[in-house]
C-alpha atoms as one frame of an Amber mdcrd trajectory, in Angstrom:
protein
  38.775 193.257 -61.418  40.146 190.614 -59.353  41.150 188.691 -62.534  43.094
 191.321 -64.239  45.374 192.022 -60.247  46.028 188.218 -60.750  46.925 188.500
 -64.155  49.588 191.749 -63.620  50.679 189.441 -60.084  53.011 187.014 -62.683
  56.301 189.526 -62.855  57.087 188.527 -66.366  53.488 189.732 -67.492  54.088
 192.930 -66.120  57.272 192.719 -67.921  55.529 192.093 -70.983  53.079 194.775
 -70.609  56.551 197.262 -69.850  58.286 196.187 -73.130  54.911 196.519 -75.368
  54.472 200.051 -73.921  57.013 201.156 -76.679  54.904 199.699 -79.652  54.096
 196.289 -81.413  56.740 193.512 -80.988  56.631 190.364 -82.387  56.719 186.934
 -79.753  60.332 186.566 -80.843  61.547 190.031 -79.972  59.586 189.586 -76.739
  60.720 185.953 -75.756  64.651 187.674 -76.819  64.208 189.375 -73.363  63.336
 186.848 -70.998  65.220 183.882 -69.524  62.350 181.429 -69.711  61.501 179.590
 -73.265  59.768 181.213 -75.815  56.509 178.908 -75.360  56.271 180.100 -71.688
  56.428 183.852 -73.225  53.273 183.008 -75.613  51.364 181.291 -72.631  51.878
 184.628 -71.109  50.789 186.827 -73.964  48.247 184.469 -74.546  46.882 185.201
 -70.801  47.299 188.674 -71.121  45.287 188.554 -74.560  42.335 186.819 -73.023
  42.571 189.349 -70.087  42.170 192.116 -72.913  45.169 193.588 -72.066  46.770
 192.924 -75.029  46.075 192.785 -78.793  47.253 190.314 -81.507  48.079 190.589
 -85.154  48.145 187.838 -87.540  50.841 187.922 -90.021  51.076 184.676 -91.556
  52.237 182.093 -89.542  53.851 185.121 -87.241  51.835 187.213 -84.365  52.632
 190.630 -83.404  51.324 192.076 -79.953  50.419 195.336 -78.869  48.651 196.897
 -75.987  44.902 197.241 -76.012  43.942 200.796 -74.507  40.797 199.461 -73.158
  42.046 196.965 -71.063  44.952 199.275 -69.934  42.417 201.617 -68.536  40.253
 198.773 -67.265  43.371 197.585 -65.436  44.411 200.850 -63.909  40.834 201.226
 -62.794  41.940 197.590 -61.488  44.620 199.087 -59.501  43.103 202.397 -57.849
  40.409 200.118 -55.969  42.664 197.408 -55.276  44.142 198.372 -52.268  41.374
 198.857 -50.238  38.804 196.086 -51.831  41.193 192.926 -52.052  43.568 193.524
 -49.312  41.313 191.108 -47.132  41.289 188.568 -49.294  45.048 188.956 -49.783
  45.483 188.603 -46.474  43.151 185.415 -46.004  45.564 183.441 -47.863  46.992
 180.678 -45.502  51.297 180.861 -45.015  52.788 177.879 -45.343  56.573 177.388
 -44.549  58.806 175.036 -46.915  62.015 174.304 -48.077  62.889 177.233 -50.072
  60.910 179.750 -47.179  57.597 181.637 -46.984  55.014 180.178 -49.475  51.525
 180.406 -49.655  48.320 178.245 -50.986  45.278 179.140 -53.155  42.267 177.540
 -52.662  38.789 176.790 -54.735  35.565 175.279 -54.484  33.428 174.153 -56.662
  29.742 172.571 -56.884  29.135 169.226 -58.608  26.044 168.042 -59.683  27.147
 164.555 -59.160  27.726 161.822 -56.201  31.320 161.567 -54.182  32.534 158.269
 -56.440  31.110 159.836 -59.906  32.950 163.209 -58.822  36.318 161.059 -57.648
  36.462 158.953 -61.231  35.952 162.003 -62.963  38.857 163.683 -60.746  41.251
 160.189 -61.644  40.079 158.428 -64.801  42.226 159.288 -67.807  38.951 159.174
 -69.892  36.866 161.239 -67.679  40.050 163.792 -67.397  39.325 164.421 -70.906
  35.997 165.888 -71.045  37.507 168.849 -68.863  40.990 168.899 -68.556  43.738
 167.416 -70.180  44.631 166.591 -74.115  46.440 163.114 -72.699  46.549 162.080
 -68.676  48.129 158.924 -67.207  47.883 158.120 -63.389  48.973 155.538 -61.389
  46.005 155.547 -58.494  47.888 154.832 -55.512  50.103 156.086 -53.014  53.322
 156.172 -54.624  52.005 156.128 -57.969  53.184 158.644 -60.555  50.832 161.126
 -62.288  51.392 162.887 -66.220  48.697 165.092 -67.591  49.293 167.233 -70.601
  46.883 170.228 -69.691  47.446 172.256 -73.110  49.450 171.918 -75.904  53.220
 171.912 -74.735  52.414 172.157 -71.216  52.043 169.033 -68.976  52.024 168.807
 -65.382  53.486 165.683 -63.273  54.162 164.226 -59.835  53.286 161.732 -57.215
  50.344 160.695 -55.761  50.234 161.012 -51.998  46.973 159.764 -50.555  44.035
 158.366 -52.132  40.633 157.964 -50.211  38.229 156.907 -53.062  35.277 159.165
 -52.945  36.637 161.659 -49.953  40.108 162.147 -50.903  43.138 162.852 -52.858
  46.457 164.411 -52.809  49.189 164.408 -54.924  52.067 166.766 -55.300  51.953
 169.195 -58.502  54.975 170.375 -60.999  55.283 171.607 -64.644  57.634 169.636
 -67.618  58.533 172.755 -69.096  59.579 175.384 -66.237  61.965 175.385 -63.950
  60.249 177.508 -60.990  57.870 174.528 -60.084  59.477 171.714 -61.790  57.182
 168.161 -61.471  56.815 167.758 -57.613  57.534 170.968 -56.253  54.109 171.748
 -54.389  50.933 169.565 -53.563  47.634 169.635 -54.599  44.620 168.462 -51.953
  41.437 167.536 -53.392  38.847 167.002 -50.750  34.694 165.890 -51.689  32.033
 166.507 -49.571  28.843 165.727 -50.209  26.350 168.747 -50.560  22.832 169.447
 -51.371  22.768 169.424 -55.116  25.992 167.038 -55.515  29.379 167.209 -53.951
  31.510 169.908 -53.174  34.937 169.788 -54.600  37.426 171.773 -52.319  41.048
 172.507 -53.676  43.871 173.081 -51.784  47.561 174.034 -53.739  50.320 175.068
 -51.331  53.827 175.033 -51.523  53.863 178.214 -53.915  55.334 181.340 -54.470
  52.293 184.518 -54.530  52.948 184.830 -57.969  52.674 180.887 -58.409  49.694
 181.121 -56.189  47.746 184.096 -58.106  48.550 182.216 -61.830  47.646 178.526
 -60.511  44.230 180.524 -58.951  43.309 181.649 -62.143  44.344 177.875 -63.997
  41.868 176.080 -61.074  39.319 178.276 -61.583  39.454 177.837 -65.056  39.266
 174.280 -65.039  37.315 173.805 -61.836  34.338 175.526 -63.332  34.906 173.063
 -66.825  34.787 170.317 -64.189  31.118 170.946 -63.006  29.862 171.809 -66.887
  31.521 167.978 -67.413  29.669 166.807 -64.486  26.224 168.354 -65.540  26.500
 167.723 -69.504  28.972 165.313 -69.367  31.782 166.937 -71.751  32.682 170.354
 -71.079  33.637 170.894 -74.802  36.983 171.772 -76.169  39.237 174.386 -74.225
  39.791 177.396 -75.130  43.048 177.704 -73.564  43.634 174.858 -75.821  45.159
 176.927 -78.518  48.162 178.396 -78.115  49.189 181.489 -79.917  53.008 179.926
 -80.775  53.425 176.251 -81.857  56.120 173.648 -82.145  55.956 170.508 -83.807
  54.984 168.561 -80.660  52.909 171.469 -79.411  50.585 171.257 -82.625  50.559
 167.571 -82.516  48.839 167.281 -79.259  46.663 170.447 -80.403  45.468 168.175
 -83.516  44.970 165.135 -80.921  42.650 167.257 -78.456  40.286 168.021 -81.423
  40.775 164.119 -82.955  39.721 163.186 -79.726  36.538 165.331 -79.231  35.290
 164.427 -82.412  35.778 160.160 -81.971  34.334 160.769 -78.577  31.383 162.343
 -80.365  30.487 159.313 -83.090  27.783 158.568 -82.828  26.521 154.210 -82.252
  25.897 153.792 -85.937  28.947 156.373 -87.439  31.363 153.193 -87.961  30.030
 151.847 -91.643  29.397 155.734 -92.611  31.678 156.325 -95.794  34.536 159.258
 -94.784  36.017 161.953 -97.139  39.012 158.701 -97.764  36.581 157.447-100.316
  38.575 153.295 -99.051  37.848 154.024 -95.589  34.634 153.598 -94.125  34.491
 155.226 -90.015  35.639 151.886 -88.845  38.298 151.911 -91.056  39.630 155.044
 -90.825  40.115 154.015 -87.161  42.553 151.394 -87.945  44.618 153.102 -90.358
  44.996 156.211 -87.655  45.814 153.753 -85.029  48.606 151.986 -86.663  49.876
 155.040 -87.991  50.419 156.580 -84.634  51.402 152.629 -83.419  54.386 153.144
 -85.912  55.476 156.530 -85.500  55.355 156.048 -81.782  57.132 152.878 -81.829
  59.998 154.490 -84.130  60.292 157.433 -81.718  61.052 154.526 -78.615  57.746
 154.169 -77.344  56.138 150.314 -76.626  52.705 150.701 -78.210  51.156 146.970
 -78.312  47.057 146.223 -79.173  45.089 149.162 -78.685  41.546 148.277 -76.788
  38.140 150.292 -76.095  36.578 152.492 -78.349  37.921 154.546 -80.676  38.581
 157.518 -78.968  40.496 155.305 -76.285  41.976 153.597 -78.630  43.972 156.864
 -80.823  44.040 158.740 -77.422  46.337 155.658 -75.698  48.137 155.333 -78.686
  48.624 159.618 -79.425  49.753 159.333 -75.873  52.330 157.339 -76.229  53.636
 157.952 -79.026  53.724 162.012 -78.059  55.802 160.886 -74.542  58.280 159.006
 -76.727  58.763 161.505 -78.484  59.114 164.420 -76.313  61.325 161.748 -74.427
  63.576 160.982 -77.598  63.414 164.619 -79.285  63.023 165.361 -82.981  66.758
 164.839 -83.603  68.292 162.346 -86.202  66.530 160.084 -88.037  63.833 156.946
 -87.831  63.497 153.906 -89.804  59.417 153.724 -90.748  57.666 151.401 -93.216
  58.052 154.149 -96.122  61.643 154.673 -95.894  64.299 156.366 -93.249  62.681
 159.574 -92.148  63.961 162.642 -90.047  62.597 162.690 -86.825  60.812 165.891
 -87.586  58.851 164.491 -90.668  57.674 161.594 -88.500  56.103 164.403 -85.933
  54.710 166.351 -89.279  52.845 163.101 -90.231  51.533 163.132 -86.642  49.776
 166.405 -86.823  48.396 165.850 -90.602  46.837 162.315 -88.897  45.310 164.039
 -85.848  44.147 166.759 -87.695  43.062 166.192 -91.230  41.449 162.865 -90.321
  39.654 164.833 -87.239  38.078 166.674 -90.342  37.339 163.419 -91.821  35.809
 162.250 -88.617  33.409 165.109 -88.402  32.417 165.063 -92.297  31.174 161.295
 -91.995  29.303 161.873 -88.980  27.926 165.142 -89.003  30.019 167.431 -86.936
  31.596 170.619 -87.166  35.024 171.020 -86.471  36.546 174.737 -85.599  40.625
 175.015 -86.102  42.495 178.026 -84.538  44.165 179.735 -87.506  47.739 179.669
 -86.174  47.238 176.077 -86.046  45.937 175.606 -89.231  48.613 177.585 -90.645
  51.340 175.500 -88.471  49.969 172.431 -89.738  49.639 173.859 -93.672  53.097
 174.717 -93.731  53.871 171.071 -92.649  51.686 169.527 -94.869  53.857 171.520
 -97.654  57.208 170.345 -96.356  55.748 166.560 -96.090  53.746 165.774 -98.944
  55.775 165.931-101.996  54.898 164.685-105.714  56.160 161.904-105.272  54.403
 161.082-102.093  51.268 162.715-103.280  51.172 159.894-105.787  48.672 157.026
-104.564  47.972 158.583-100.744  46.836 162.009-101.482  44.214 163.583-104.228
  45.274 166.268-106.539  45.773 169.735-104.712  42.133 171.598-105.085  41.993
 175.149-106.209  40.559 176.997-103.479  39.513 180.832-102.870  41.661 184.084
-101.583  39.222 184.026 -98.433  39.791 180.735 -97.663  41.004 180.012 -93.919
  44.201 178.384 -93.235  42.332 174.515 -92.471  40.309 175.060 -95.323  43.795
 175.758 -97.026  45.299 172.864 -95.966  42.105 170.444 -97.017  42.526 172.066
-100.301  46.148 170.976-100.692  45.331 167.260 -99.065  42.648 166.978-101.948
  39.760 167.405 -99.752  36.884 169.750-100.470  35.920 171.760 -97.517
């Protein structure tokens, strides 16, 4: 119940849910409507989805919504007992007063199984930031020091740190890239550890936001707060599920590929690097090399100042698929780049950057064992790439023959199939 008040709480949901109360629109027609970009619009419909308010049909690489009667009458159930079971809590919420007037904090707690220090490097090391939230994080760990974590594909939050009390404390203030209600630095975030019977309690504190701020940044912490304490107890909390977002971009499915390239390196196992990978040249080991100066190269063309790559492999392609993905969200996919193979458009040199991340992920997983689970819209995104990108005569010498594959095939199996790879 609470959940779904939160979720109607963001106006332009409730928007949403007004303009799909006429029939099925596609995110297009929807994102027409709005002010805000159209990849904010599908991180709304993509809430609203998981809330079951809303359905989704697949149409190719296209996705039509509609409203899903169940959840409507879940949420109007929702609504008749709100008033007199979550005014309290409502009203519990602490007023703050800033700049631009009355704002108000949300605030979460969460039990981890682990010391203060453990608990602090997994709030602050890049690495550790991995196994529960971000695809790519950066931090400078001092007062002063600037912050950049990409939480989910196209979305990355930034700021300053504040204070930093290794093991007790840290604050830092909290913005988003891509939006221009909180825009990087606009409200702080207080992290405070305690220690507790059973591990540390992590307390969160983020003021400095508008209620409808408040009620969609409640829902993101709890979200990720709760992935924080499966980290802590099995030491990866597994991929995200926010992590796929129902409407891509070239960058957007870039870091998408990355997230699941990274969970599978992280996973090799001690002996994986002499295993023999679906690149019948390329042993593990490698593989690793020829990812890593591929992203070194398309990074460096798109302005970025990738040197030697240490650590293991994941650190190593997760450095380097950082910077290279901040150079080019810096630069933009505009004009053209100079690479070993020739002068390239900037967009084909992001298109190679999703068919590295993701094909070799699969590659990856086949030589070691794992399983590997693509989202259909971004195995279609990253099909219809692949077919702009690999042409004959580029085929020739770096890719297999296309394979003939089934009409049930899924869209990664697809795009195997046309890379020469049997899935």
């Amino acid at each position: 119940m609470a959940d779904l008040i939160g979720v109607l709480a963001e106006p332009n949901r409730r928007r949403l849910l007004e303009l799909l109360s006429s029939g099925e629109k596609s995110v297009t027609e929807l994102a027409s409507r709005f002010g805000v970009t159209r990849s904010a619009i599908s991180q709304h419909l993509g809430v609203l989805a998981d809330a079951g308010l809303v359905q989704v049909r697949r149409d190719g690489r296209f996705r039509y919504y509609r409203l899903d009667p169940t959840g409507m009458g879940a949420l109007r159930a929702a609504l008749d007992t709100f008033w007199t079971h979550e005014l309290e809590q409502l009203a519990a919420a602490r007023p703050l007063r800033g700049s631009g007037g009355s704002t108000v904090a949300t605030e979460k707690s969460v039990l981890v199984p682990l010391g203060a220090d453990e608990t602090f490097a997994l709030l602050t090391e890049p690495g550790r930031l991995r196994r529960w939230q971000t695809i790519t994080a950066r931090i400078d760990l001092r007062a002063g020091g600037e912050y950049r974590w990409t939480i989910v594909p196209g979305h990355t939050a930034a700021g300053t740190v504040t204070e930093v009390e290794p093991g007790r404390r840290l604050v830092f203030s909290w913005g988003w890239e891509d939006t221009e209600d909180l825009p990087p630095g606009a409200s702080t975030v207080t992290i405070t550890l305690e220690p507790e019977e059973g591990g540390t309690r992590v307390r969160l504190v983020h003021d400095g936001l508008t209620p409808d701020q408040a009620a969609s940044h409640a829902q993101g912490w709890h979200h990720y707060l709760e992935r924080l304490a499966t980290a802590a107890e099995k030491g990866d909390a597994g991929l995200d599920e926010w992590g796929s977002p129902p409407t891509l971009d070239r960058l957007a499915a870039a870091e998408a590929s990355l997230a699941l390239c990274q969970f599978v390196l992280h996973n090799l196992g001690p002996n994986d690097a002499d295993a023999p990978t679906p690149c019948s040249e390329f042993t593990v080991a490698d593989l690793v090399e020829h990812l890593v100066v591929s992203v070194t190269t398309i990074g460096n063309a798109g302005g970025a100042s990738i040197g030697a790559l240490s650590g293991d492999p994941e650190e190593r392609v997760a450095s380097g698929g950082q910077q290279a993905l901040e150079a080019w969200r810096r630069r933009g996919l505009e004009g053209t780049v100079t690479l070993p193979a020739g002068e390239l458009p900037g967009v084909v040199a992001a298109d190679i950057l999703c068919l590295e991340f993701l094909v070799h992920a699969w590659d990856f997983a086949q030589a070691s064992g794992q399983k590997v689970a693509v989202d259909d819209a971004l195995g279609a995104y990253v099909l219809d790439l692949a077919r702009e990108v690999i042409s004959p005569a580029l085929r020739a010498g770096r890719f297999a023959a296309e394979l003939e594959i089934g009409p049930d095939a899924g869209t990664f199996e697809r795009l195997l199939a046309f890379t020469g790879r049997a899935s």
